[in-house]
C-alpha positions as CSV (number, residue, x, y, z in Angstrom):
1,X,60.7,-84.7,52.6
2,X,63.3,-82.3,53.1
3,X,63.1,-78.2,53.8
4,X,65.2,-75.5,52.5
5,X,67.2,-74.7,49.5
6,X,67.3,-77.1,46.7
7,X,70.5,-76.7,44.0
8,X,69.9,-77.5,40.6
9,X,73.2,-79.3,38.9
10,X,74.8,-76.3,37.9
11,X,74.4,-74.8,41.4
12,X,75.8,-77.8,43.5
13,X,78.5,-78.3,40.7
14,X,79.5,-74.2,41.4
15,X,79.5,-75.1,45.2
16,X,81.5,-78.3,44.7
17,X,84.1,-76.4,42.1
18,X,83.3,-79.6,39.7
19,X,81.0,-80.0,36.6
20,X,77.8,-80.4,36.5
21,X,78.6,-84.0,35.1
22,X,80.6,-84.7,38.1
23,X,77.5,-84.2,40.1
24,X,75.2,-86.2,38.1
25,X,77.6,-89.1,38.3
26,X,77.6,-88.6,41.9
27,X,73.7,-88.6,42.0
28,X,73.9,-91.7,39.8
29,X,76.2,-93.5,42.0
30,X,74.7,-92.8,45.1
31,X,77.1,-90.8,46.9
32,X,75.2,-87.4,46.4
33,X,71.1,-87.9,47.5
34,X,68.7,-85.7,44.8
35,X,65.7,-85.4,44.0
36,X,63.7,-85.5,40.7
37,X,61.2,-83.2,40.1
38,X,59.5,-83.4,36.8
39,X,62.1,-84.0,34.4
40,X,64.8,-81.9,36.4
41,X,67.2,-83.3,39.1
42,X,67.6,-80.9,42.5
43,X,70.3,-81.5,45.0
44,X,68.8,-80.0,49.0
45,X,71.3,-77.6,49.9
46,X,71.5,-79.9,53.2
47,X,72.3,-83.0,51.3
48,X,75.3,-81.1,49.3
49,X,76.6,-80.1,53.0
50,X,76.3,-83.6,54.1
51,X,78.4,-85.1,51.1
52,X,80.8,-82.3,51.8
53,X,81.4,-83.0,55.5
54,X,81.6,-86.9,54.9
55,X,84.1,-86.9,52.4
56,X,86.6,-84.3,54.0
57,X,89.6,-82.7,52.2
58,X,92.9,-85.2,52.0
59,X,96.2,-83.4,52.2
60,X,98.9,-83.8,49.4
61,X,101.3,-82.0,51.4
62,X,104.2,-84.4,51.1
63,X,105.6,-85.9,54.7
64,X,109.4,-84.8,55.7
């Protein structure tokens, strides 16, 4: 079981800067661990972080 904050969709989505789509298909694929309570999925706040730090940000800056 996990402590602290849980995000609903919309929340995790916000803190990503995707959609809340984006987020399910990442809960649906595996890449983003959640957690269904009653009919609702919840993403731990700790979990979100995790995903973030594992997939870091790729530069597009062009080599030269």
């Amino acid at each position: 079981m996990t402590t602290g904050p849980m995000l609903n969709r919309q929340a995790a989505a916000g803190a990503l800067g995707v959609s809340a789509a984006t987020v399910y298909r990442l809960v649906r694929s595996g890449e983003l661990q959640a957690y269904r309570i009653g009919h609702q999925i919840r993403i731990a706040q700790v979990d979100l972080e995790d995903y973030v730090r594992a997939h870091p940000l790729v530069s597009t800056t062009p080599k030269g």
